[in-house]
N, C-alpha and C positions, 0 to 999 in steps of 0.2 A: 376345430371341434371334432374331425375327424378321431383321431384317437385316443380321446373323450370317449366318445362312441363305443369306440373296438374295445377300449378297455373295459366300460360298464357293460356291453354287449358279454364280457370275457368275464366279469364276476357274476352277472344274473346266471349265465350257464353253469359257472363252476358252483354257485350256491345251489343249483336247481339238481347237479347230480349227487352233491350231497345229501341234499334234501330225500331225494327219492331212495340214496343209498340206506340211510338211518332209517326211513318209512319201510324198506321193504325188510330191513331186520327185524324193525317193531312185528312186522305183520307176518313175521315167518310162522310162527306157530298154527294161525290164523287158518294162515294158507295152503299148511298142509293138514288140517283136519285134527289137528294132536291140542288135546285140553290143554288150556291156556289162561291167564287172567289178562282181560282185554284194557285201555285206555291208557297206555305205558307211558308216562312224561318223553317228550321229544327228546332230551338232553340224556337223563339217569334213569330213563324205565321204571321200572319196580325200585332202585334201589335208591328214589330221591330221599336227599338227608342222610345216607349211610356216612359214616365217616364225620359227619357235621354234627347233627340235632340226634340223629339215631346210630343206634349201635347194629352191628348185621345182625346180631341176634333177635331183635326186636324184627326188624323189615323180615328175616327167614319166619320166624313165625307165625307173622301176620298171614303173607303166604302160604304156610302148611294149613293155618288154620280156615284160611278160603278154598285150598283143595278141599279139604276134610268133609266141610259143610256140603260141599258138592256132590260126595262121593267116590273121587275120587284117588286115584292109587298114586300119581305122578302128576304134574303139571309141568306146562311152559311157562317161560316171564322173562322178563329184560334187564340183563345187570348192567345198566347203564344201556348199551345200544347192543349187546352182542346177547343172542338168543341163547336160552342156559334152562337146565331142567332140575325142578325140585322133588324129591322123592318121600313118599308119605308112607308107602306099606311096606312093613317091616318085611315080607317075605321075597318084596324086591331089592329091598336093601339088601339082605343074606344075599340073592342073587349077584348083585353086584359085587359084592367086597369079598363072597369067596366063590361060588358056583363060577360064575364068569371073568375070574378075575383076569384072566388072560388076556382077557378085552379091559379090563376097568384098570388093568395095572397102575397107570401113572396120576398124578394128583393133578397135573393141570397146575403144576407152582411154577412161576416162571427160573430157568438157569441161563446160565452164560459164564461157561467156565474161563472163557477169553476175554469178556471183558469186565466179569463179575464176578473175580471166583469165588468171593465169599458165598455167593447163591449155588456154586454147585456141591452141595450137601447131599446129606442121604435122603431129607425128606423131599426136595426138590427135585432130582434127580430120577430118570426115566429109562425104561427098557431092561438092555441088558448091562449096559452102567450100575444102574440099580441094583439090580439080580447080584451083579458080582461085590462090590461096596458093601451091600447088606449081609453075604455070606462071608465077607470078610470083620465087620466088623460084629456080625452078632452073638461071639464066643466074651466078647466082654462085657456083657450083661446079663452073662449067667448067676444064679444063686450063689455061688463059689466068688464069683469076680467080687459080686458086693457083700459078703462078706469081708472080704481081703480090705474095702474100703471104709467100712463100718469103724474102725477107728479112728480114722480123720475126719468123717464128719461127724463123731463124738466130742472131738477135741472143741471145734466150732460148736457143738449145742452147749460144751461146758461155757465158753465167751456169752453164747445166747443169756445163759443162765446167769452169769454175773452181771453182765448187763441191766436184767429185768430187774436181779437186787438192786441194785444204784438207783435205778429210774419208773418202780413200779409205784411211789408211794404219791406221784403227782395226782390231780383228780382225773385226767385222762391221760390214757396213753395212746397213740395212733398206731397201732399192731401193726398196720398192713406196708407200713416203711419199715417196721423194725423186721418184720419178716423179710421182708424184699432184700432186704442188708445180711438179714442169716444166711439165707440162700445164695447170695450173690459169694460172699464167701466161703460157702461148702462148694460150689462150683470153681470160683475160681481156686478155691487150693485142690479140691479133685482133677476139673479137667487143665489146667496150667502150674499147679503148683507153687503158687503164687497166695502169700499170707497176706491178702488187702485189706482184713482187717475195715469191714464199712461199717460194722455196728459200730466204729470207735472213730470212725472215719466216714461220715456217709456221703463226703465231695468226692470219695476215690473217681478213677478213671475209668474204674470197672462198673460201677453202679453208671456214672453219666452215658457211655454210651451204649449201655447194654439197655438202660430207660430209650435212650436214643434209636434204638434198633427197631422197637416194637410201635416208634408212632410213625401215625396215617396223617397223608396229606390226599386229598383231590389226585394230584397227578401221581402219585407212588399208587394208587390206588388203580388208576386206567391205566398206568403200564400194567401191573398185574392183570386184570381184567383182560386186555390188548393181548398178552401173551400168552394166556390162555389157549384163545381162540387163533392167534396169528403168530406163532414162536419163532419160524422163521424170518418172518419180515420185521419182528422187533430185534432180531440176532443181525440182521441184515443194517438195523440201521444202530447198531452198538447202544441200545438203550441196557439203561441200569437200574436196578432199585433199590441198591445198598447205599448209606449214606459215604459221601468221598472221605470224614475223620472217623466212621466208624470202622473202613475197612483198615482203614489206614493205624489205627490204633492196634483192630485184634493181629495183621499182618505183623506189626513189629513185636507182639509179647508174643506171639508165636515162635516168631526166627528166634529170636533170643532164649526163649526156655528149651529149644531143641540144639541150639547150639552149643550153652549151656551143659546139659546132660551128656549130648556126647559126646564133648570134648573132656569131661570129666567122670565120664560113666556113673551117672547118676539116677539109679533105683527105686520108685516110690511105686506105694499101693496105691494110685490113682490111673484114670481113664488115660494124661498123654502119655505115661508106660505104654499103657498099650497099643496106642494111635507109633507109638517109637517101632514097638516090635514090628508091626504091622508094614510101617515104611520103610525098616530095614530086610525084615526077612519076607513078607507077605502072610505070616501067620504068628499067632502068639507063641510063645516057650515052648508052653504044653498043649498046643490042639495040636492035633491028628487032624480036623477037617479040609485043611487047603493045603497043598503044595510048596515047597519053599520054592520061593523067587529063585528066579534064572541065572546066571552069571550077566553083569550089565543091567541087570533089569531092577525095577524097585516095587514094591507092593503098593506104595502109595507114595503119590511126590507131597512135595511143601506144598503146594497150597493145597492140594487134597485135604491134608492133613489138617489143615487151618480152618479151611470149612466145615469139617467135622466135628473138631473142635470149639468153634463159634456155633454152630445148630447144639451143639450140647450146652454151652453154656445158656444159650436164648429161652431151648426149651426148657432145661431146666430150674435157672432159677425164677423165672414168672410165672408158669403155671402151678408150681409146689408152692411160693410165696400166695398166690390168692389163692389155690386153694387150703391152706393152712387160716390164712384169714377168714375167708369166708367160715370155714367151720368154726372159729373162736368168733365171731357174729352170732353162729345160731348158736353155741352153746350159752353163749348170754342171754341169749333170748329164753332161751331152753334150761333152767338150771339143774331142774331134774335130771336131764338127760348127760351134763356136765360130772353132775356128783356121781352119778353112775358110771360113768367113763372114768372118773378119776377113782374110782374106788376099785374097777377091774383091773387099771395100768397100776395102782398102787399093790393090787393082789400077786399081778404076775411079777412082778419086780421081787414082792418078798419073799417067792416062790423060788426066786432064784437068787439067794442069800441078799439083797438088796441091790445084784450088780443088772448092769441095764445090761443087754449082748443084742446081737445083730440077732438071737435064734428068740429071745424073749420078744424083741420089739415085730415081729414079724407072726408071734401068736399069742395076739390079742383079740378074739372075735369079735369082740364089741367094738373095737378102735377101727376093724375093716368097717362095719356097716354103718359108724359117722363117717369116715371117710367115703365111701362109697354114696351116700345120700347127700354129702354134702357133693358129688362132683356130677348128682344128679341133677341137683337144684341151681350149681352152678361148672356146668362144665368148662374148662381154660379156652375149648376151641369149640366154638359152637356150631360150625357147621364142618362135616367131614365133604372132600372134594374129590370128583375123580374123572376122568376124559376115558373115552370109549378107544381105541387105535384103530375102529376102523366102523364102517357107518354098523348101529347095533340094532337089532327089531326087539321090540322088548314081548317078551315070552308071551303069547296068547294072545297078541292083537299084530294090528297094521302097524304099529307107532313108529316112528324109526327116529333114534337120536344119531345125528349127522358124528362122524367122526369128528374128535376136537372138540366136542361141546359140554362143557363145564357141566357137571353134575353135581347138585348140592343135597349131603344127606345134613338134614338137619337139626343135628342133638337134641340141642338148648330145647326147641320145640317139640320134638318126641318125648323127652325124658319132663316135661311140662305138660303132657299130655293127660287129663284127668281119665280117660280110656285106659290109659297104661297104669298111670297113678294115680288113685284116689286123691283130691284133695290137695293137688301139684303141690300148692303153695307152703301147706304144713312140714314142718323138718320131723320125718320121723324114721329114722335109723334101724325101727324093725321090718320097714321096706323090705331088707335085707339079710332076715335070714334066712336061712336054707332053705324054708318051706314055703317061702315068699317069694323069692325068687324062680325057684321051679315054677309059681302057678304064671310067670310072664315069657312073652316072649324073649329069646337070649337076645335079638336084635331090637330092644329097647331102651339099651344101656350100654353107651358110645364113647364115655368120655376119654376111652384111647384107642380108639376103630377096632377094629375085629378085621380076620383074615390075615393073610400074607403080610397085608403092610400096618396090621397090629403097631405101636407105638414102642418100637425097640430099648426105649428107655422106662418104659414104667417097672420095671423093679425098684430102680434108682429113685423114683421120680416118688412112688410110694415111702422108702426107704427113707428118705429123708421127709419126707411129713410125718411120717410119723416122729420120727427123733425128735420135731422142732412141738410138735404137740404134747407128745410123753414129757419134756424138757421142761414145758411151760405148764402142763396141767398138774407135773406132782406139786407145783409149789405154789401153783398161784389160782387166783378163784376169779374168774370174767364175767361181770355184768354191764349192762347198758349205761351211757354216760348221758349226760345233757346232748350229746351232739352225736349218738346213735341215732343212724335212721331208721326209719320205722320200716320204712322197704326200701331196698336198694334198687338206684338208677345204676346204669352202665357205662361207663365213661366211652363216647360213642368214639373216639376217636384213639384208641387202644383195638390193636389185635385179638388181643384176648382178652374175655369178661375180665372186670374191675371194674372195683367202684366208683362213679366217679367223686364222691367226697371221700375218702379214704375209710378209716374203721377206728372208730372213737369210743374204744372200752372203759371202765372202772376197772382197776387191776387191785386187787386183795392180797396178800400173803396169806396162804391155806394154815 
């Protein structure tokens, strides 16, 4: 019986320092004095149901809107067991993302270029890795670059457009796959070069596991969390959170299209052009900003180059795909506001003998302030994230956020905030003009961060919403189907907002 004994003797211990380990994270806030919301679930904190029943957007807001009521500015709370602070006043938010940014630089996104390298990306990516990566690659998302690209993803809105001919006359259409399918093909022929072809093909390999990349499980979910707070000892124990055929997929159309190209010096107006210039010389053609690479030396290796690559692809086509949907939802809803959109994009159009150009689709004032209100009411990434590199006091009190600890600014629920916006729920796109906008604070409207680490692709990202919107509103008219819902739930188990039934319009010919 003896080691019976020793060994229950040896689990009541091992469960008693767990126990106390978890309790004394729950009760950090507690304990040191810094507002907090108290009775955290033992297992998931604050964030029970996230990923399952709830979306983080939902749990982040509930949270903002119990600091709110309290008064105030910040709180603590439990993302799962590891102590994380939520930020409510726009004036610390500016603080963070640019006054301090020296301190808030890094996102807190887990990487591991050794055993992950698809994770070590630009947005993932910390310090001066960072600094260098971003100053290399932010000459290709100049106004100039996307122009240059503006006809190939023309080509794809013209497929969009034949498309919706063929298939717009059934009694519903489900927009928010046929988008998913536009966009996955302007990305992959922009950033690979690669004609996939999903609107006609939507089993491609590009659509499955680039869907594949953005879902949440339980455990992909607590490594991130985990690495957050402990990056070292997740790197220590070669933990991953890329799926094994998803890397395995973008690694091989990588090797192959850059093989491809330069083994036959092969040219295109798209992003891996430039990801090529970049790995061979360390700078594009024509910048002046960086240095050319050394003798022996490369600006970017292969998988640099694949994780760039692959974050371009992910962010790209998911967050331009819902948010193009979401706004074809409210203009259904909205028809007034629809017939008015189509009546200014049909203005500027005629305006310019009837040809669409990358300089017409980019000034359309009313086309900015649907989109802008729709990425209010649904932003792609609902909470912005950022870690302190070293313990921070926050300006005007005792409070101190411990180096490493996750900071959530959180959109969805500021830009839902009836304080900022009258009337959150209403879609109303004059939100957003000029005179509207000056009476708010500039930090109340997030849906691509502010600061240094601003969302390096929203030109693109814009650029192409608008093409697949301009595309679809000169010719077709959106209203509510039998299986429109009346308000959208969140598919809790997606990254980024999406619906979780999809987006079931009546589609018209204008």
């Amino acid at each position: 019986m003896e080691p019976i004994n020793a060994l229950l003797a040896g689990l009541i211990f091992l469960v008693s320092i767990v126990y106390l380990f978890v309790r004394s994270k729950h009760n950090y806030w507690k304990d040191h004095g810094f507002p907090h919301v108290p009775n955290p679930h033992f297992l998931f904190g604050h964030a029970k149901g996230q990923g399952q029943s709830k979306h983080g957007a939902d749990v982040h807001q509930q949270l903002y809107l119990e600091f709110k009521r309290r008064g105030e500015a910040y709180g603590g709370f439990s993302q799962f067991v590891i102590p994380s602070v939520l930020v409510v006043d726009p004036e610390l938010i500016k603080t963070i993302l640019v006054k301090d940014f020296s301190v808030f630089m890094d996102h807190g996104v887990f990487n591991n270029a050794r055993d992950d390298p698809l994770s070590a990306h630009l947005f993932a990516l910390e310090g001066k890795p960072w600094r260098d990566l971003r100053q290399k690659l932010t000459p290709t998302f100049t106004s100039g670059r996307m122009k240059q690209m503006f006809g190939t993803i023309w080509d794809v809105a013209r497929e969009l457009d034949q498309y919706m001919e063929e298939n717009y006359s059934q009694p519903e259409v489900e927009m928010r796959d046929i988008l998913g399918r536009f966009t996955t093909d302007v990305i992959a022929t922009c950033a690979f070069g690669i004609e996939c072809n999903t609107l006609r093909a939507p089993d491609s390999d590009f659509r499955k596991y680039g869907n594949k990349a953005f879902e949440l499980n339980p455990l992909i979910m607590m490594k991130v969390f985990l690495a957050s707070a402990y990056p070292s000892l997740v790197r220590m124990f070669r933990l991953r959170v890329t799926y094994g055929d998803v890397e395995k997929f973008f690694m091989h159309i990588v090797q192959d299209t850059v093989s491809y190209r330069e083994s036959n010096n092969v040219k295109r107006n798209d992003f891996m052009n430039l990801l090529l210039q970049i790995k061979n010389k360390g700078k594009l053609d024509d910048s002046e900003s960086q240095e050319s690479v050394g003798k022996g030396e490369v600006g970017m290796t292969q998988k640099e180059l694949t994780a760039q690559a692959f974050v371009f692809f992910l962010a790209g086509f998911e967050t331009s795909s819902t948010t193009q949907s979401f706004c074809l939802y409210e203009l259904a809803k909205n028809p007034d506001i629809q017939e008015r959109l189509r009546e200014e994009i049909n203005q500027a159009v005629e305006a310019n003998g009837g040809e669409v150009t990358y300089d017409t689709v980019m000034s359309i004032p009313y086309l900015d302030q649907v989109i802008n209100e729709t990425l209010r009411k649904y932003p792609p990434v609902e909470s912005l994230t950022r870690v302190p590199s070293e313990d921070y006091t926050i300006p005007g009190t005792k409070h101190v956020i411990p180096k490493r600890t996750l900071v959530h600014i959180p959109v969805y629920a500021i830009q839902r905030d009836p304080d900022h916006y009258p009337e959150p729920d209403r879609f109303n796109p004059d939100r957003f003009t000029p005179e509207e906008v000056k009476k708010r604070h500039p930090y109340v409207f997030l849906p691509f961060g502010e600061g240094p680490r601003i969302c390096i692709g929203l030109r693109f990202g814009v650029m192409q919403t608008k093409v697949g919107l301009i595309t679809l509103l000169r010719k077709f008219r959106f209203s509510p189907s039998a299986r429109t819902s009346e308000r959208v739930e969140f598919d809790p188990k997606t990254l980024t907002i999406a619906p979780r039934m999809g987006n079931y319009l009546k589609v018209e010919r204008v």
